[in-house]
PABA-560720 format. One record per residue (C-alpha): residue number from 1; z, y, x. Coordinates in nm, 2 decimals. Each point is the difference from the previous one (the first is absolute). Example, Ala and Ser with C-alpha at 12.3 -4.5 7.8 and 13.67 -1.06 7.14 Angstrom:
2
<vogu><i>1</i><c3>0.78</c3><c2>-0.45</c2><c1>1.23</c1></vogu>
<vogu><i>2</i><c3>-0.07</c3><c2>0.34</c2><c1>0.14</c1></vogu>
end
This chain:
206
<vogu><i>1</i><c3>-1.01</c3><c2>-3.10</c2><c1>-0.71</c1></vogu>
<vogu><i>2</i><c3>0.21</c3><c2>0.25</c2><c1>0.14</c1></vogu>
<vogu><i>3</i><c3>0.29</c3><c2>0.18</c2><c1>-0.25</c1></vogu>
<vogu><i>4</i><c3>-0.08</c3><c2>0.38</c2><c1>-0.10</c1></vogu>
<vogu><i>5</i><c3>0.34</c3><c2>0.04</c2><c1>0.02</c1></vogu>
<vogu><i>6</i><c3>-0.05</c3><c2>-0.05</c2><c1>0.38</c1></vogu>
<vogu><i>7</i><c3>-0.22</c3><c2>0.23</c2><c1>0.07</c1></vogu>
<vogu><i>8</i><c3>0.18</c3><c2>0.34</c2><c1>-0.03</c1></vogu>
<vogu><i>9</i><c3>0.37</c3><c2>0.03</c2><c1>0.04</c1></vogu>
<vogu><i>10</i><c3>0.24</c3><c2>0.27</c2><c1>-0.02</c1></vogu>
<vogu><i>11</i><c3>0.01</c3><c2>0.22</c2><c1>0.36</c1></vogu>
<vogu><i>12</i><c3>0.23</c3><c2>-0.10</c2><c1>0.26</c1></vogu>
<vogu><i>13</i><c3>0.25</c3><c2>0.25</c2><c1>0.06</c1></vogu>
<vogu><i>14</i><c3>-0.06</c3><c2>-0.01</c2><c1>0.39</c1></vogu>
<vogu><i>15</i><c3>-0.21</c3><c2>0.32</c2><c1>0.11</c1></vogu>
<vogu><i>16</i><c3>-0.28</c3><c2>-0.11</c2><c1>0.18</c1></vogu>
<vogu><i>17</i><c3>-0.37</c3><c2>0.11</c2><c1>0.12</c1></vogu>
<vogu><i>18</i><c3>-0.05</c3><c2>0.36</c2><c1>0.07</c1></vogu>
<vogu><i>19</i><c3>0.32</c3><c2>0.09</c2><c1>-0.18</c1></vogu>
<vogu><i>20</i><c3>0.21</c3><c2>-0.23</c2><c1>0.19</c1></vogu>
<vogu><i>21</i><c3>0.35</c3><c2>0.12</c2><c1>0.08</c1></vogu>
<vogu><i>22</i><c3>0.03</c3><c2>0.22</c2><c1>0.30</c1></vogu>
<vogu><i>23</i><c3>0.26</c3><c2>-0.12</c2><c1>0.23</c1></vogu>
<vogu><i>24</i><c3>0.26</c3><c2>0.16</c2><c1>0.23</c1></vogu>
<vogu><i>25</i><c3>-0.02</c3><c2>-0.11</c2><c1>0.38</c1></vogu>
<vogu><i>26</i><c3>0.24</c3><c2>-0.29</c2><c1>-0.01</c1></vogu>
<vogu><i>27</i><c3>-0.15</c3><c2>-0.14</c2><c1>-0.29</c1></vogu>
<vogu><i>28</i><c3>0.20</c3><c2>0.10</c2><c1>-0.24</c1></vogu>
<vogu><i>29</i><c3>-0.19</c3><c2>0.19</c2><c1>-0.32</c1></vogu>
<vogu><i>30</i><c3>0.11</c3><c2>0.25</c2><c1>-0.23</c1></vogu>
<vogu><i>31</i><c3>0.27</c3><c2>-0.17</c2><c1>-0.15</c1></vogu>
<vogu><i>32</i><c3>0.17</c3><c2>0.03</c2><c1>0.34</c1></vogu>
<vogu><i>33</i><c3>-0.04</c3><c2>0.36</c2><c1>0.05</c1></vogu>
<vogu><i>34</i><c3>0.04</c3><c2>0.11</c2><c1>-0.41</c1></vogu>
<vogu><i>35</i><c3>0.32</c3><c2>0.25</c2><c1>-0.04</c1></vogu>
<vogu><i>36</i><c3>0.26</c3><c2>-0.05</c2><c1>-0.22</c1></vogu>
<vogu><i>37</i><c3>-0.15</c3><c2>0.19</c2><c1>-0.27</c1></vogu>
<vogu><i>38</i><c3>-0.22</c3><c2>-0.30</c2><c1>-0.07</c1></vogu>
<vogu><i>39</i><c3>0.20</c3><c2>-0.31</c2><c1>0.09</c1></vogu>
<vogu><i>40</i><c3>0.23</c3><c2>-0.17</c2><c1>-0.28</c1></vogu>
<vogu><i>41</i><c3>0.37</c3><c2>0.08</c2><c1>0.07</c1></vogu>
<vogu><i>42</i><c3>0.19</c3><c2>-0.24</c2><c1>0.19</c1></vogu>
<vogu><i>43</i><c3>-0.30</c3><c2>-0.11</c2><c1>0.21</c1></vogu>
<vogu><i>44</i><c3>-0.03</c3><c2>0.04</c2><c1>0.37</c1></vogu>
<vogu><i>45</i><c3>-0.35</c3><c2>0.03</c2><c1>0.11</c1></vogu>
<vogu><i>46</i><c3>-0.14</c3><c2>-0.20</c2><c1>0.28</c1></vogu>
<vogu><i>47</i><c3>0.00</c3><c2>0.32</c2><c1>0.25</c1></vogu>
<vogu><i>48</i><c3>0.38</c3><c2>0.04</c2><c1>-0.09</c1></vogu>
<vogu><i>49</i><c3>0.06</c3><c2>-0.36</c2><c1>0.07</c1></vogu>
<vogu><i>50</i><c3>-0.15</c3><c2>-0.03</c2><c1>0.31</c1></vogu>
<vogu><i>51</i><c3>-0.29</c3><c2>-0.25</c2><c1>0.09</c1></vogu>
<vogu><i>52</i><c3>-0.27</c3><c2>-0.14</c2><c1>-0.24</c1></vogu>
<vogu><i>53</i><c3>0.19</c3><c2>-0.20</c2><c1>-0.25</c1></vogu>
<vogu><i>54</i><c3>-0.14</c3><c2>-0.10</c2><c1>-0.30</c1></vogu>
<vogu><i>55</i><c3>0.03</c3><c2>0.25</c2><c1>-0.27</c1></vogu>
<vogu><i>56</i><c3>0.19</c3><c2>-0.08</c2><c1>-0.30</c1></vogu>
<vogu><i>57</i><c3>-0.11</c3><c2>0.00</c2><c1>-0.40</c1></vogu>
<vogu><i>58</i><c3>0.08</c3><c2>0.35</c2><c1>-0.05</c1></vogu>
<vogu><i>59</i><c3>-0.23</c3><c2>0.12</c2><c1>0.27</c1></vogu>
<vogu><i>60</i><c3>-0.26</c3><c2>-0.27</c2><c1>-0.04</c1></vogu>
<vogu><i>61</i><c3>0.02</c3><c2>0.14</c2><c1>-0.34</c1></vogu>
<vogu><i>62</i><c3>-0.05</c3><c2>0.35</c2><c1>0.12</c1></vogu>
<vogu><i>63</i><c3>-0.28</c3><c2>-0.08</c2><c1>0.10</c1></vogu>
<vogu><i>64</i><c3>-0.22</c3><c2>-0.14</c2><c1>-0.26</c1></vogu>
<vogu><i>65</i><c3>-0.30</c3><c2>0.21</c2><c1>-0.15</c1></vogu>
<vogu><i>66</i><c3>0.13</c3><c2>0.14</c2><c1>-0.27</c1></vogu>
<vogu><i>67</i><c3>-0.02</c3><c2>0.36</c2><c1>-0.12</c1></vogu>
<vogu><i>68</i><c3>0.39</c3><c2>0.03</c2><c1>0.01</c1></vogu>
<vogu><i>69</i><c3>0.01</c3><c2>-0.09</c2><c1>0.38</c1></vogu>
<vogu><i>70</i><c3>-0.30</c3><c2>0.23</c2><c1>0.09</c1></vogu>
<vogu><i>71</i><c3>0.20</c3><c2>0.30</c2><c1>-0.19</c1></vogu>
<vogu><i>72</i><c3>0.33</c3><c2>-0.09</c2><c1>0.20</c1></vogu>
<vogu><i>73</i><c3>-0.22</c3><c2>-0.05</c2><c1>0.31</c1></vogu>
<vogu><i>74</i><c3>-0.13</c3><c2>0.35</c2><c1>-0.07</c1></vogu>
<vogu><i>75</i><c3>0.34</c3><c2>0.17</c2><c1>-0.05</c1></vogu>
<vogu><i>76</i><c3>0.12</c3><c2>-0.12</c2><c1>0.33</c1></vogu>
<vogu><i>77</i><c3>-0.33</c3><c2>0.15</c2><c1>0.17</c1></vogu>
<vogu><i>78</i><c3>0.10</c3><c2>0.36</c2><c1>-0.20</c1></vogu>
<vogu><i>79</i><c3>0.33</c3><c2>-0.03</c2><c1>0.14</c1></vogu>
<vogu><i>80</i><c3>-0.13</c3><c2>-0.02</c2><c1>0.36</c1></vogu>
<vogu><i>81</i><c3>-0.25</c3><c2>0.23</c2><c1>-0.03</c1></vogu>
<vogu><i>82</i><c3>0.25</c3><c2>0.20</c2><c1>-0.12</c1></vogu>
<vogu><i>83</i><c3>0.26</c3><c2>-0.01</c2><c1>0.27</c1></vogu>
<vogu><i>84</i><c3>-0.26</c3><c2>0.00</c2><c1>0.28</c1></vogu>
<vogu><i>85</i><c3>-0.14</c3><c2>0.33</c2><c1>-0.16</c1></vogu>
<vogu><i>86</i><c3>0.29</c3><c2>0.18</c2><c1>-0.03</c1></vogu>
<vogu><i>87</i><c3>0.11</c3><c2>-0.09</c2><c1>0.33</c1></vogu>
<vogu><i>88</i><c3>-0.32</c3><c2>0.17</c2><c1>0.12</c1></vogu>
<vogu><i>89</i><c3>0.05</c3><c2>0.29</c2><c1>-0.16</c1></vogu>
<vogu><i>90</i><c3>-0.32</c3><c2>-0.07</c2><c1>-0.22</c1></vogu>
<vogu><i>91</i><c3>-0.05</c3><c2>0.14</c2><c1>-0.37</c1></vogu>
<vogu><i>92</i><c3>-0.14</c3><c2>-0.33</c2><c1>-0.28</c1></vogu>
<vogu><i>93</i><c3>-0.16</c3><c2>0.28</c2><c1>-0.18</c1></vogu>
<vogu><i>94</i><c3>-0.33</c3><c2>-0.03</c2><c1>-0.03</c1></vogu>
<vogu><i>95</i><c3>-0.01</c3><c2>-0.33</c2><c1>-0.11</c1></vogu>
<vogu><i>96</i><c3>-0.22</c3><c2>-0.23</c2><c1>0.22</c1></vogu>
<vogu><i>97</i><c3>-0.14</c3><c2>-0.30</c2><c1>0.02</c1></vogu>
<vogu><i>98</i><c3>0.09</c3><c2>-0.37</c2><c1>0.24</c1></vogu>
<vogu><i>99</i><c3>-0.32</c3><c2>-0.16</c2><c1>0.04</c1></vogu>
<vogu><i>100</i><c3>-0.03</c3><c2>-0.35</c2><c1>0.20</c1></vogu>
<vogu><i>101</i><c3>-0.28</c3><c2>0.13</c2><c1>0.21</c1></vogu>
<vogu><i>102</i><c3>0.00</c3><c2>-0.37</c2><c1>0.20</c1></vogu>
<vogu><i>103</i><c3>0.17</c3><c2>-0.28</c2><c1>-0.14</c1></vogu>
<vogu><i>104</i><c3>-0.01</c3><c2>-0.19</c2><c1>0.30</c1></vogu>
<vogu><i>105</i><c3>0.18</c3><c2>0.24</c2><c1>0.22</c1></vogu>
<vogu><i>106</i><c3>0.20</c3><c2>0.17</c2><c1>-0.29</c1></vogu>
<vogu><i>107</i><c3>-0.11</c3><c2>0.35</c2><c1>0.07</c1></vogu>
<vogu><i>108</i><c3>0.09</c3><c2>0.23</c2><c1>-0.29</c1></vogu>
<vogu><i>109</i><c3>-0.20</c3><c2>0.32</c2><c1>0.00</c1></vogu>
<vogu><i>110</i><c3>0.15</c3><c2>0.31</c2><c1>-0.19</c1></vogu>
<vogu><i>111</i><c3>-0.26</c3><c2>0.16</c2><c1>-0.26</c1></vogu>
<vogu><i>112</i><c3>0.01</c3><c2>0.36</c2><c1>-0.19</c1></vogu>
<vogu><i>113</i><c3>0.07</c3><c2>0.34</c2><c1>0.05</c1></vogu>
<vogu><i>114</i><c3>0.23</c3><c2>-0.01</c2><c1>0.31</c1></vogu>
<vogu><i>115</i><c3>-0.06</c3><c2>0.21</c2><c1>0.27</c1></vogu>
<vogu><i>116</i><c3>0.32</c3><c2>-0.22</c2><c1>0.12</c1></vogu>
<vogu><i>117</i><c3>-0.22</c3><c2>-0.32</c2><c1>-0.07</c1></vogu>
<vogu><i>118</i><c3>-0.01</c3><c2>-0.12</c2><c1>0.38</c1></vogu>
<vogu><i>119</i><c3>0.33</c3><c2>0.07</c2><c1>0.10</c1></vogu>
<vogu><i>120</i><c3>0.12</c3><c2>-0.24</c2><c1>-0.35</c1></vogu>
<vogu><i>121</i><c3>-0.24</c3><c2>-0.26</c2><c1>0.08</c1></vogu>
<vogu><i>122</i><c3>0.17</c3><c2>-0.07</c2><c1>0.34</c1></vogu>
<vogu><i>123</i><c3>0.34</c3><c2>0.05</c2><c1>-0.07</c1></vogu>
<vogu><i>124</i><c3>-0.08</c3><c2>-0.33</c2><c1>-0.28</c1></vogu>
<vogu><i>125</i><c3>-0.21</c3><c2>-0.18</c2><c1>0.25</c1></vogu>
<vogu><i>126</i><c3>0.24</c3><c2>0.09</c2><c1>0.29</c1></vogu>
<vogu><i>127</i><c3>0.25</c3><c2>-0.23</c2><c1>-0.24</c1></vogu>
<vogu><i>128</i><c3>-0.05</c3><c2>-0.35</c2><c1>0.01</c1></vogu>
<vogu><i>129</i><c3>0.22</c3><c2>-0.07</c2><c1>-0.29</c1></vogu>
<vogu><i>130</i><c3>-0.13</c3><c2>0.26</c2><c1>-0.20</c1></vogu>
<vogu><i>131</i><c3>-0.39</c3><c2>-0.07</c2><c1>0.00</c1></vogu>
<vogu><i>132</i><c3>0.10</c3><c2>-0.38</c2><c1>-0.01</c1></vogu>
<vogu><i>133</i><c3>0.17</c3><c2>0.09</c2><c1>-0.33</c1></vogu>
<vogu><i>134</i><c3>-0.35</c3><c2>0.21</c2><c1>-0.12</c1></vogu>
<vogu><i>135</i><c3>-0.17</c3><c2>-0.29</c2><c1>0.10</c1></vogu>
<vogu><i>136</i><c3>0.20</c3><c2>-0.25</c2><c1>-0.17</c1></vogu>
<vogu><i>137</i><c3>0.00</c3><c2>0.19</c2><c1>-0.36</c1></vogu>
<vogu><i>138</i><c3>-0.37</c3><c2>0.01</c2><c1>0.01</c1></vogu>
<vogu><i>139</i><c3>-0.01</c3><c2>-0.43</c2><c1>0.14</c1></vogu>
<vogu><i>140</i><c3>0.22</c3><c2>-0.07</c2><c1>-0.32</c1></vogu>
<vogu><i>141</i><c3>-0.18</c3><c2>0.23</c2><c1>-0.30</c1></vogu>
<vogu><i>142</i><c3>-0.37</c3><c2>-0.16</c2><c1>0.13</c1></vogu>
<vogu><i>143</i><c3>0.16</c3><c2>-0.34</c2><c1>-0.10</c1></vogu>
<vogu><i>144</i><c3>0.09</c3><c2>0.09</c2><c1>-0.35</c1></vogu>
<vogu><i>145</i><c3>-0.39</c3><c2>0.03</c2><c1>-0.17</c1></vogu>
<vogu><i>146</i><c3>-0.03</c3><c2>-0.38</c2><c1>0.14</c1></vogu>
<vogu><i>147</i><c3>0.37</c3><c2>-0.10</c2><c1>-0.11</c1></vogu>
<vogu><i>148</i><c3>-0.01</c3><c2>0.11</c2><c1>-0.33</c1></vogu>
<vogu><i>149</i><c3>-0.36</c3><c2>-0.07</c2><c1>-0.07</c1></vogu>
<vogu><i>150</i><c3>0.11</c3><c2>-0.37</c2><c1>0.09</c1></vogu>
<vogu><i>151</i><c3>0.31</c3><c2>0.03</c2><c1>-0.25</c1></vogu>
<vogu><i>152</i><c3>-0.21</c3><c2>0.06</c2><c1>-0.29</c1></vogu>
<vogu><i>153</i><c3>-0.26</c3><c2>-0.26</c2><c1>0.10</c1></vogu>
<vogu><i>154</i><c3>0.33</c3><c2>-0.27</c2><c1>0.01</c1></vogu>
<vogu><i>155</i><c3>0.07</c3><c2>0.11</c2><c1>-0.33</c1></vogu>
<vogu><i>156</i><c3>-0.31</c3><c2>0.06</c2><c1>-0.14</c1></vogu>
<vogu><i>157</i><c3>-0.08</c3><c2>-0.43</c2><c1>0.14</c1></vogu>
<vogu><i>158</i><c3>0.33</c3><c2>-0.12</c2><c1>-0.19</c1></vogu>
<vogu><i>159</i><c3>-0.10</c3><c2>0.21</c2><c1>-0.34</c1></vogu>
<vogu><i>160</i><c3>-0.30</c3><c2>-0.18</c2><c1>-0.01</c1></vogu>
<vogu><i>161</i><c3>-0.12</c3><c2>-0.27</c2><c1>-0.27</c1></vogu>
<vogu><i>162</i><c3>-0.27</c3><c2>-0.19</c2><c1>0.11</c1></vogu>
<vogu><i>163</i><c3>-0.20</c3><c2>-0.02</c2><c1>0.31</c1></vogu>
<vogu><i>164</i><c3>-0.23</c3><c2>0.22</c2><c1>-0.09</c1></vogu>
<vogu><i>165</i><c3>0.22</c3><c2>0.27</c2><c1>-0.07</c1></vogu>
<vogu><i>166</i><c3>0.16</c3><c2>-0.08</c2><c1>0.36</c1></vogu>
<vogu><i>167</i><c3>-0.40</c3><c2>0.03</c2><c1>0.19</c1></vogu>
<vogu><i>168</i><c3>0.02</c3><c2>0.29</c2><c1>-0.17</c1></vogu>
<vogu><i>169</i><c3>0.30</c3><c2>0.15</c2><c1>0.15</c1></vogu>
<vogu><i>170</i><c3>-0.08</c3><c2>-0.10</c2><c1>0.32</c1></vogu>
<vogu><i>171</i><c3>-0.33</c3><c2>0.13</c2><c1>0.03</c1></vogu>
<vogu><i>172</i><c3>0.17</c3><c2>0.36</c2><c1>-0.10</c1></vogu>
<vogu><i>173</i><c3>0.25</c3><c2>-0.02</c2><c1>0.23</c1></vogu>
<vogu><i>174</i><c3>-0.17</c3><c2>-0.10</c2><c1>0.28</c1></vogu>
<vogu><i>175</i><c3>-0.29</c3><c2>0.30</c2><c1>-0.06</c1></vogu>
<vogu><i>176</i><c3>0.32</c3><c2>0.22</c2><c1>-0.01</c1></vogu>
<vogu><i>177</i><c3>0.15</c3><c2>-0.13</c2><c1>0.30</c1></vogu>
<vogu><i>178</i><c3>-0.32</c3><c2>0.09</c2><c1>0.18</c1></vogu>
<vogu><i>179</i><c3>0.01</c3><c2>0.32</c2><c1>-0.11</c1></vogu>
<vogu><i>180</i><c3>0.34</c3><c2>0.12</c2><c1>0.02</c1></vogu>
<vogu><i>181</i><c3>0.02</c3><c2>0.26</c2><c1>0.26</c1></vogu>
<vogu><i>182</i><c3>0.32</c3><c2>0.24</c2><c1>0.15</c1></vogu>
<vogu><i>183</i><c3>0.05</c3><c2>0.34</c2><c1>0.00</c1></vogu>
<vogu><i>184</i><c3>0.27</c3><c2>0.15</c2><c1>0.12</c1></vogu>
<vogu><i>185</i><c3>0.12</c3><c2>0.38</c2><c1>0.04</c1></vogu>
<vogu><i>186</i><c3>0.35</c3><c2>0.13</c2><c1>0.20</c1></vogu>
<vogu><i>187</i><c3>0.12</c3><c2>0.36</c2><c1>-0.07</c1></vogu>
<vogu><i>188</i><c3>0.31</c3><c2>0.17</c2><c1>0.10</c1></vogu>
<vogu><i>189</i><c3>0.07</c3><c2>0.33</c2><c1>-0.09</c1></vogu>
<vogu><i>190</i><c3>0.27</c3><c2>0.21</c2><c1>-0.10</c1></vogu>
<vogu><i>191</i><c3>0.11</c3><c2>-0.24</c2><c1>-0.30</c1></vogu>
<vogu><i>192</i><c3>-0.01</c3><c2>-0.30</c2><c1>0.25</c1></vogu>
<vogu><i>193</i><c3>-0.24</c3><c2>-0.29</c2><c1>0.02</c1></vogu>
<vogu><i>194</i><c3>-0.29</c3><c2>-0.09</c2><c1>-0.28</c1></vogu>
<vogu><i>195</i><c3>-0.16</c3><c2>-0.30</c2><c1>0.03</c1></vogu>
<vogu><i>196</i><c3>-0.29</c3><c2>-0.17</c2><c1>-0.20</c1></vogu>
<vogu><i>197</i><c3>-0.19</c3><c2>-0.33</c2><c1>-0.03</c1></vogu>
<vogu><i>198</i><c3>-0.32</c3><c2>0.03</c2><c1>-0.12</c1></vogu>
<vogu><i>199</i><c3>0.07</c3><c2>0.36</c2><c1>-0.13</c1></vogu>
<vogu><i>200</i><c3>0.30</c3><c2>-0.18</c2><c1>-0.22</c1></vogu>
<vogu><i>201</i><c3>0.34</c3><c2>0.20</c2><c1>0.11</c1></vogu>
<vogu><i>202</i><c3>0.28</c3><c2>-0.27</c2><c1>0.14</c1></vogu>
<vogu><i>203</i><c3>0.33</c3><c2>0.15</c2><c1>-0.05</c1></vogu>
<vogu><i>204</i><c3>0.22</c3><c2>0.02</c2><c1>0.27</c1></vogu>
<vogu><i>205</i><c3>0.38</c3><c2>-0.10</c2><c1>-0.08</c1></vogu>
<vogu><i>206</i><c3>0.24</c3><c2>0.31</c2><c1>-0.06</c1></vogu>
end
């Protein structure tokens, strides 16, 4: 008979599927192409380096699906935004929104009251590292729902006192793992970047 336990484990923290990690042209993924503003001091990224070495703890650790990563992961997308806006002369206010329009391409398409809206939405698709960045904020937050649904479940399995109280927890989890779902929403405005998982606000480091 096979163990409950088996049955449902935690997420893995690799992004896969539809959300999988959008990669640069030489292979190399966000990690390689994320500014200082998000990587741990001391560590030289895999574009500084050169080549396609394997990426250390810190940046393997950068990029696990956890809410603190997707807020730094965010920052670093204001900050570009930011520096490729002013540099074109082009006013944050209104606030807009970044929407994926195709995951599979990474097209972000701009949305609101912008009469600017097209010029925006090519200057950020016109920058590989920029909408790889969008992209890769939005491939990390749809991970979380499963991660930390699969967290509890762990938990919930090892609080257990009997077998029936573990069926129990595993016929819960695995009805809410079938039913998690990912919303996501990316604003920038004039007070900088907003950014929400399943309208749940993830703050973005100061």
């Amino acid at each position: 008979m096979m163990q409950i336990g088996s049955q449902i484990t935690p997420a893995s923290p690799a992004l896969g599927g539809s959300a999988q990690a959008k990669t640069t042209g030489n292979g190399g993924s966000f990690a390689a192409t994320a500014s200082a503003s998000s990587t741990p001091a001391n560590t030289v990224t895999p574009a500084a380096s050169g080549g396609n070495r394997p990426l250390t703890e810190q940046e393997q650790a950068l990029m696990l699906p956890t809410r603190e990563n997707v807020g730094r992961m965010a920052a670093d997308v204001q900050t570009r935004l930011q520096q490729k806006l002013a540099a074109a002369g082009i006013s944050a206010s209104p606030a807009f929104e970044l929407v994926e329009s195709d995951p599979n391409t990474g097209y972000i398409t701009v949305r609101g009251d912008r009469p600017d809206a097209a010029a925006i939405e090519k200057l950020i698709n016109g920058d590989d590292k920029l909408s790889l960045a969008i992209h890769n904020v939005n491939a990390l937050a749809s991970q979380i729902p499963s991660l930390e649904a699969g967290v509890a479940y762990t938990r919930a399995w090892y609080a257990a006192r009997s077998d029936s109280e573990r069926m129990a927890v595993f016929e819960y989890y695995r009805a809410l793992q079938a039913s998690l779902h990912t919303d996501t929403q990316m604003r920038f405005g004039p007070q900088g970047m907003a950014f929400s998982l399943n309208g749940e606000a993830i703050a973005l480091p100061a």
